[in-house]
Backbone as ProteinMPNN parsed JSONL, in Angstrom:
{"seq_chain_A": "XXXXXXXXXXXXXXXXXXXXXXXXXXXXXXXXXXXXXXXXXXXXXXXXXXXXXXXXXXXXXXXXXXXXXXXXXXXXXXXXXXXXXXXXXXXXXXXXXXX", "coords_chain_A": {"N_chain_A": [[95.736, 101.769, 113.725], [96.358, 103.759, 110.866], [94.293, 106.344, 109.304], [93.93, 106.402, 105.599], [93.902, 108.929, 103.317], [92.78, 109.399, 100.122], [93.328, 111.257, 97.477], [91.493, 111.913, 94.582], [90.347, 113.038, 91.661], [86.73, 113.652, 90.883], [85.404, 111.785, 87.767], [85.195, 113.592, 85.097], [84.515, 113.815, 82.296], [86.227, 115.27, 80.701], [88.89, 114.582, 81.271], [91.359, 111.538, 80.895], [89.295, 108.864, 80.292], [90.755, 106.007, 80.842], [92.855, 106.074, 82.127], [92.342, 107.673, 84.223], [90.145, 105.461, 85.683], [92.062, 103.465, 85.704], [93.652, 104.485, 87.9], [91.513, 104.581, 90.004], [91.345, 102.008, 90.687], [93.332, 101.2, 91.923], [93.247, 102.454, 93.963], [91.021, 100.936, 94.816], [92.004, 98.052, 95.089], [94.062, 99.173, 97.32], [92.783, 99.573, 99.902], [91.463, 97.148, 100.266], [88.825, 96.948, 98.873], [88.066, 95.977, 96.359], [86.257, 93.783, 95.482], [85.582, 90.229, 93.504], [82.702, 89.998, 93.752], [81.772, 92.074, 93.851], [82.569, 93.568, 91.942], [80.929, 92.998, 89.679], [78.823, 93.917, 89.375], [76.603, 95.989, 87.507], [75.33, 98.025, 87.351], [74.783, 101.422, 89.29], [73.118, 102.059, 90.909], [73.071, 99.468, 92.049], [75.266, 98.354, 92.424], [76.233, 99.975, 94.586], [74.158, 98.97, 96.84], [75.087, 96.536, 96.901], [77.269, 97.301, 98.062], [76.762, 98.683, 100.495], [75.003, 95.981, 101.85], [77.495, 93.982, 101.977], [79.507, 95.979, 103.214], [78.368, 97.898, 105.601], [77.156, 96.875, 107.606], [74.829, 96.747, 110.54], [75.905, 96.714, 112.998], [76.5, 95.505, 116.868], [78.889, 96.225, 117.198], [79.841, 98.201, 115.156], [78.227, 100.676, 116.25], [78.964, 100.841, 119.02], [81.561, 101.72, 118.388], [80.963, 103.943, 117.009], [79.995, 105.343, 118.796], [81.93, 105.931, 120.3], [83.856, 107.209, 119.055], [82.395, 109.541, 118.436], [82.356, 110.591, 121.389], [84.993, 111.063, 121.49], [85.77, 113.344, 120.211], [87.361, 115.885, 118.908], [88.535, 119.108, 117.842], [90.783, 120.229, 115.785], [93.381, 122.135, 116.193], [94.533, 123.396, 113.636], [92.54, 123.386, 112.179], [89.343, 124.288, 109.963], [86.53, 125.818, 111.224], [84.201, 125.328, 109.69], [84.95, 122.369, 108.32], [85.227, 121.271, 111.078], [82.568, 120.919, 111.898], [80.863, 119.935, 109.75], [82.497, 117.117, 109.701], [81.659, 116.292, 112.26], [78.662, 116.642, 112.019], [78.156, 114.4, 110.001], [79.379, 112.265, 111.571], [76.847, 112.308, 113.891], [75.445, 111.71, 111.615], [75.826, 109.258, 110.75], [75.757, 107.501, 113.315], [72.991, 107.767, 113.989], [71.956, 106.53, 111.422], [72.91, 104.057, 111.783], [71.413, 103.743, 114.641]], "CA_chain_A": [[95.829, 101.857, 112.286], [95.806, 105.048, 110.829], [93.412, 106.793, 108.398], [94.723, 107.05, 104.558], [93.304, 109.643, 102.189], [92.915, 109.276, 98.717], [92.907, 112.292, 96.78], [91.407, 111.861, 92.837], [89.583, 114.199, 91.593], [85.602, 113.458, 89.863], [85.431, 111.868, 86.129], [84.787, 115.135, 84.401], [84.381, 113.783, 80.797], [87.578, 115.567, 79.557], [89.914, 113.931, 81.321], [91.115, 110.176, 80.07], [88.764, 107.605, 81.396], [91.27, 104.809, 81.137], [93.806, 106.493, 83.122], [91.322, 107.412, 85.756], [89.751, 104.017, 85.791], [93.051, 103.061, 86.575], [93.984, 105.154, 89.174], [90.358, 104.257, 91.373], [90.831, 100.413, 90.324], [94.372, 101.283, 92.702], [92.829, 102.702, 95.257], [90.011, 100.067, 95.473], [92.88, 97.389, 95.888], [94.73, 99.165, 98.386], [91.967, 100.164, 100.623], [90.499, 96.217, 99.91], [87.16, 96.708, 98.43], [88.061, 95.373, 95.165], [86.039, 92.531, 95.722], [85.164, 89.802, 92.504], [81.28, 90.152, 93.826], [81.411, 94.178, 93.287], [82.98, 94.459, 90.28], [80.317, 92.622, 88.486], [77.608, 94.824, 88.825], [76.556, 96.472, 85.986], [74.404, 99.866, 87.727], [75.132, 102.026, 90.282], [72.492, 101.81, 92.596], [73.097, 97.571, 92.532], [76.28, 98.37, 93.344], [75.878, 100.804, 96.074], [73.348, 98.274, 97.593], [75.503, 95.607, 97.204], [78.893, 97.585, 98.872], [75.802, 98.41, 101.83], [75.109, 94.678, 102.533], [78.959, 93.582, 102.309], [80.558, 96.949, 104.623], [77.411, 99.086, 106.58], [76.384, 95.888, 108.604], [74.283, 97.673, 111.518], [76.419, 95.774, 114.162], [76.845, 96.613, 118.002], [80.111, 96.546, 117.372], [80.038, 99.209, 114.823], [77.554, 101.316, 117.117], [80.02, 101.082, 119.992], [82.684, 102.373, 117.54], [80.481, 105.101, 116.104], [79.728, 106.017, 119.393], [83.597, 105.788, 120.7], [84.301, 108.26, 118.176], [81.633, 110.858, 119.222], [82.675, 110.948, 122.663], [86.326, 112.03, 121.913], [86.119, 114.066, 118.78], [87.899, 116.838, 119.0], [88.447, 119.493, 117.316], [92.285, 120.564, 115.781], [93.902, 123.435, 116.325], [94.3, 124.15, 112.774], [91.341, 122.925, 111.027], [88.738, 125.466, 109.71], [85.523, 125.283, 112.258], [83.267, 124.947, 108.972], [85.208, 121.316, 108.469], [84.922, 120.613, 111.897], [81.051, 120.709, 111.726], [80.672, 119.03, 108.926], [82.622, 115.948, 110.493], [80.612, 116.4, 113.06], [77.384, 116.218, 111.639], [78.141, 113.158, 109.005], [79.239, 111.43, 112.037], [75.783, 112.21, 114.308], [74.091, 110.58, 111.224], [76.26, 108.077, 110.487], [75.224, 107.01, 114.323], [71.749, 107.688, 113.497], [71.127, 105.751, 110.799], [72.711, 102.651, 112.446], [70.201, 102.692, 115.568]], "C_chain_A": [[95.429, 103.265, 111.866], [95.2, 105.152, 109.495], [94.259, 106.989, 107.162], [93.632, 107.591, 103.543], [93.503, 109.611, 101.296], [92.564, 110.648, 97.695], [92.836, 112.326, 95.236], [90.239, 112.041, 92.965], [87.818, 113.107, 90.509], [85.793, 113.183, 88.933], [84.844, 112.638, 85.785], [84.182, 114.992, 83.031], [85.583, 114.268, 80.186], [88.581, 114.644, 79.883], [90.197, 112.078, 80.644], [90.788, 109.617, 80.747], [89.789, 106.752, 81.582], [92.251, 105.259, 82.19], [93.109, 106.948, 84.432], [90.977, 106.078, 86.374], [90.984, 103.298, 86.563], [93.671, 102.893, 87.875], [92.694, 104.703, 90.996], [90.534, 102.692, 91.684], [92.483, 100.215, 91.728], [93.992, 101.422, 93.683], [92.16, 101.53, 95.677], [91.063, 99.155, 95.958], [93.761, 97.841, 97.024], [93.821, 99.417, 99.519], [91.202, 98.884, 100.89], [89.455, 95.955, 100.155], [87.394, 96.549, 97.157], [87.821, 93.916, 95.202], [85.345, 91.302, 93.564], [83.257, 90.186, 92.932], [80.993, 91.566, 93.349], [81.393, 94.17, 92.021], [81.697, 94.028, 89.207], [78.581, 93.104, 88.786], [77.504, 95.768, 88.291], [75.737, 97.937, 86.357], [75.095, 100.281, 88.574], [74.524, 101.801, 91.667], [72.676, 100.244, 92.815], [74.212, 97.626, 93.123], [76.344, 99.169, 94.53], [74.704, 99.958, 96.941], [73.981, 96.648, 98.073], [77.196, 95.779, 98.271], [77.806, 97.795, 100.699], [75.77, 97.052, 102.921], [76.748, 94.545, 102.373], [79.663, 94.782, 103.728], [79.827, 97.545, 105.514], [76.565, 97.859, 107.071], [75.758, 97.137, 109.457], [74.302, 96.477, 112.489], [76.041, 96.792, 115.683], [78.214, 96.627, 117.442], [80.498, 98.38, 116.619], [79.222, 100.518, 115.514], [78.809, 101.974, 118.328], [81.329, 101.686, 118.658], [81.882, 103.876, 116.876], [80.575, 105.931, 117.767], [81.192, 106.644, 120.413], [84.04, 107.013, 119.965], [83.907, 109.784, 118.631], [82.298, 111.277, 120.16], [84.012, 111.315, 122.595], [86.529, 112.362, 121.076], [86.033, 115.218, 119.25], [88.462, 117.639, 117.435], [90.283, 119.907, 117.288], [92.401, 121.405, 115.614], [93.918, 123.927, 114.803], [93.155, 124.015, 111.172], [90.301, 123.799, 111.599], [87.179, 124.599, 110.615], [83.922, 124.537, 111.141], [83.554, 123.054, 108.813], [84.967, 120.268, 109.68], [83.492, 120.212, 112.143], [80.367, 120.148, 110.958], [81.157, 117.645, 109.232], [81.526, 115.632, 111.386], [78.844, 115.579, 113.14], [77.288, 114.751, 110.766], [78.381, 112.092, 110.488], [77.394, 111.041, 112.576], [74.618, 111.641, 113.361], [74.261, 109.461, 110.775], [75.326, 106.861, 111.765], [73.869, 106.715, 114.203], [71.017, 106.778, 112.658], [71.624, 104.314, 110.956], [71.813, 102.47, 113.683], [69.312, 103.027, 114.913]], "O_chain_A": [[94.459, 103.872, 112.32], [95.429, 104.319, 108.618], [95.289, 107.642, 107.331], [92.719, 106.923, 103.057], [94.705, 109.805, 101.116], [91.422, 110.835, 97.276], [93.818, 112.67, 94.577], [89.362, 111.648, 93.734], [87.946, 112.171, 89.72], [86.504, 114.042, 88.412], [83.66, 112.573, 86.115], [83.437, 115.865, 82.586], [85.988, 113.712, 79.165], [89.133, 113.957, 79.023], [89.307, 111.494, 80.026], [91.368, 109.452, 81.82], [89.912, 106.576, 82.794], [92.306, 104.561, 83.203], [93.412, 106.523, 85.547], [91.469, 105.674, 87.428], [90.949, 102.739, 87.659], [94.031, 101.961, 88.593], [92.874, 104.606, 92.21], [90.026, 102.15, 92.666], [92.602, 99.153, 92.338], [94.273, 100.59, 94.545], [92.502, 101.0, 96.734], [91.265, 99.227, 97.17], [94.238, 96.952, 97.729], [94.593, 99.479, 100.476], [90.25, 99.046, 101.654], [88.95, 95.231, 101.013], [86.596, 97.29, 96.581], [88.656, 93.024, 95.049], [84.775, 91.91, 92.657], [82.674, 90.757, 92.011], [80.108, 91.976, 92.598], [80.577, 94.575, 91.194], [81.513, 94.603, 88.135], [77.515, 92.617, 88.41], [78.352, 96.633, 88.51], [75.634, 98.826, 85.512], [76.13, 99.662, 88.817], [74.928, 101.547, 92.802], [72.356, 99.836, 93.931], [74.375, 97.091, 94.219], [76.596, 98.548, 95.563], [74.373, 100.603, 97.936], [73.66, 95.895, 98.992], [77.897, 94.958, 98.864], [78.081, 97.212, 101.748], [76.174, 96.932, 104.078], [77.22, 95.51, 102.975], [80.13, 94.457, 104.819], [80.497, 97.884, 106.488], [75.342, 97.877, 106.926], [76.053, 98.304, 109.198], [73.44, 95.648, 112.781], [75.623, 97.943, 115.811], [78.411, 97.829, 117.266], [81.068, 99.337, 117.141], [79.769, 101.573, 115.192], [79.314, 103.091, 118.437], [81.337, 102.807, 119.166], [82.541, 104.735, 116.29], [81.17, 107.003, 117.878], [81.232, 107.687, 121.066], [84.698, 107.821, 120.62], [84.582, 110.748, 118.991], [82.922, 112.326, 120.0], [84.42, 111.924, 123.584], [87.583, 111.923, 120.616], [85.072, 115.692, 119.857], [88.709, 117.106, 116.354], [90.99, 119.923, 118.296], [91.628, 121.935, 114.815], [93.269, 124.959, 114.639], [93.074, 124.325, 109.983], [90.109, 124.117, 112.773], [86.86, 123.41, 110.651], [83.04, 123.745, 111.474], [82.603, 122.33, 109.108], [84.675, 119.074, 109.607], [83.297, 119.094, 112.62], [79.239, 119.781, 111.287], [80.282, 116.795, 109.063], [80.644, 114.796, 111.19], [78.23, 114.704, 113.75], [76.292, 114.048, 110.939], [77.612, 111.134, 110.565], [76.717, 110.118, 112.123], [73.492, 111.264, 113.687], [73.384, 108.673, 110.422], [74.616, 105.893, 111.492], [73.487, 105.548, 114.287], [69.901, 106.309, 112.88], [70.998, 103.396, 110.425], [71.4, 101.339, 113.938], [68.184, 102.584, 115.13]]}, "name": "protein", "num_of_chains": 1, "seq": "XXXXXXXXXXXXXXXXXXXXXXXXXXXXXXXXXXXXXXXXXXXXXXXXXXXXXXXXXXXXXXXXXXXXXXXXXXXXXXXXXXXXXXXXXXXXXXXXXXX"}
């Protein structure tokens, strides 16, 4: 399965919320994390604690997959070495803060 990127930009304040709103409320369904339990929290951090428990289990499985990754991440010929290090590093703490 391959990786899909979503590119939309920060709510800024100028631009129109509803048409933004829109646009993320798209993504969340195609990507499915538009769950009825999410949507109905009312803060940020409840929701960011509640997308935690539902997707950042601290499985083996996801361990063995974090660590699957490490071991053959490579670097692409035309991606800038600052990007590559930054992958890099988000993974080594992704790993990290599951053991």
């Amino acid at each position: 399965m391959a990786a899909t990127m979503f590119e939309i930009e920060k709510f800024d304040g100028v631009t129109n919320f509803n048409l933004w709103q829109v646009r993320m409320m798209a993504i969340l369904v195609q990507t499915g994390l538009k769950k009825v339990e999410v949507l109905i929290e009312k803060t940020s951090s409840v929701l960011w604690k509640r997308l935690e428990t539902l997707y950042a289990t601290k499985s083996l499985a996801n361990r063995l997959v974090l660590k699957q990754r490490l071991f053959t991440f490579r670097m692409n010929e035309c991606e800038l070495l600052r990007d590559y290090i930054n992958q890099f590093i988000t993974l080594l703490n992704d790993l990290n803060n599951i053991e």
